[in-house]
C-alpha positions as semicolon CSV with decimal commas, in nm:
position;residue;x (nm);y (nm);z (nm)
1;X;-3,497;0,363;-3,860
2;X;-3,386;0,677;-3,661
3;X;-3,536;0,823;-3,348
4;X;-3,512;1,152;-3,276
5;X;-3,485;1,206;-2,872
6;X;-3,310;1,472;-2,655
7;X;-3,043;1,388;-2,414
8;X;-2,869;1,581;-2,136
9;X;-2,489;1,559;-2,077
10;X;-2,265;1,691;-1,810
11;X;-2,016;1,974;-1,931
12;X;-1,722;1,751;-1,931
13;X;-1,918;1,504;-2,139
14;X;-2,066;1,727;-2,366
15;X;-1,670;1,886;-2,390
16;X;-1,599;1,501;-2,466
17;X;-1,862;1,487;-2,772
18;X;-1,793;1,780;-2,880
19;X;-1,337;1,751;-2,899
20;X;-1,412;1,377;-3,067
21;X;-1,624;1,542;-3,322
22;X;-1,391;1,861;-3,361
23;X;-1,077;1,597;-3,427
24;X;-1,271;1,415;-3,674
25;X;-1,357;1,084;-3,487
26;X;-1,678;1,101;-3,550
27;X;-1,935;1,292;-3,781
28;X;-2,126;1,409;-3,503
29;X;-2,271;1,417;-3,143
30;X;-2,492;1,133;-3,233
31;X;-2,227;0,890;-3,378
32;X;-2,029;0,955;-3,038
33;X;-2,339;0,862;-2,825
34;X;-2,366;0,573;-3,109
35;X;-2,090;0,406;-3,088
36;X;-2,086;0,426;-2,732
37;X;-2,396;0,262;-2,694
38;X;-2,288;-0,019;-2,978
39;X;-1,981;-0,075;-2,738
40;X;-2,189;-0,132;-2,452
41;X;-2,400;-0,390;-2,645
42;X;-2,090;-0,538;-2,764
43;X;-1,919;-0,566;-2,376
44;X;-2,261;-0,688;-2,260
45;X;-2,286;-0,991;-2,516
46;X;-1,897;-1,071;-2,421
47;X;-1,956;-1,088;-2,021
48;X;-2,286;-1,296;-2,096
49;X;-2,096;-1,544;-2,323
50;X;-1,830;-1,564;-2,073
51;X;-2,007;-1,603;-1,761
52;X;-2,222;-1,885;-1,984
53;X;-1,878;-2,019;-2,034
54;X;-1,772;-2,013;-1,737
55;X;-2,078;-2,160;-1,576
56;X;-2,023;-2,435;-1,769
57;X;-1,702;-2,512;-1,658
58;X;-1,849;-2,514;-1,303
59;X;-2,170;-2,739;-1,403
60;X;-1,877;-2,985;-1,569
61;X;-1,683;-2,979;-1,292
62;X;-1,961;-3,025;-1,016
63;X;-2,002;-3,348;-1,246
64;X;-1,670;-3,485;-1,144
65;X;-1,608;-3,764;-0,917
66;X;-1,441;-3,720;-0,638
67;X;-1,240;-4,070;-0,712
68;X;-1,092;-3,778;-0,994
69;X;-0,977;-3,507;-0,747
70;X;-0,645;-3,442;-0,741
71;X;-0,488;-3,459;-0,415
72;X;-0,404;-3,095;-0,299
73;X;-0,097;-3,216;-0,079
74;X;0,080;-3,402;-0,411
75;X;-0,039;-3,076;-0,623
76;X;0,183;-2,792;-0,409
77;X;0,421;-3,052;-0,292
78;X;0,667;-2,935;-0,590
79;X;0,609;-2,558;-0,507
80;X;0,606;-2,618;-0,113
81;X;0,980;-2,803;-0,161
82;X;1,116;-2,509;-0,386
83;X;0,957;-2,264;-0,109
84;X;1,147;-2,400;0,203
85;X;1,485;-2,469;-0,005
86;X;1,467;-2,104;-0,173
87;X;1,753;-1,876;-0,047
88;X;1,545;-1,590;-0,085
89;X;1,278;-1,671;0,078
C-alpha cells in the first residue's frame, strides 16, 4: 500500500533529492526519501542486534567467577617489560 503525505525539506535537501534524481539514482523524490527511511530501519535493527549482543557478553561475563579472573599485573606484565626496555620510549 502507498500513502500519499506532504513533506517539507530544507533547500539544500530538497537540492539533494532533486541532483540524486537528475543523475539517475533514483526514479524520484519519493524513492530518495524511501530508501532513506529503509536505511534507517536497516541501521536501527543492526545497533539493536548489537547492543543485544553485546549485552550478552556482559550478562555472561557478570556470570564469571572471580576464581576465573585473570590477574591484571601477569596480563600487562609482557607490554609493561617491552615499555621500560623500548629505546623510543
Amino acid at each position: 500500500m502507498t500513502v500519499k503525505m506532504t513533506l517539507s525539506f530544507t533547500d539544500r535537501h530538497h537540492r539533494y533529492l532533486s541532483e540524486k534524481v537528475g543523475q539517475g539514482v533514483f526514479d524520484t523524490r519519493s524513492a530518495v526519501v524511501a530508501a532513506a527511511i529503509e536505511q534507517m530501519m536497516q541501521d536501527e535493527t543492526e545497533r539493536n542486534l548489537a547492543l543485544s549482543a553485546l549485552a550478552e557478553g556482559i550478562r555472561m561475563r557478570m556470570q564469571t567467577p572471580r576464581s576465573e579472573f585473570v590477574d591484571k599485573d601477569h596480563v600487562f606484565s609482557t607490554a609493561r617489560a617491552t615499555i621500560r626496555t623500548d629505546p623510543k620510549t
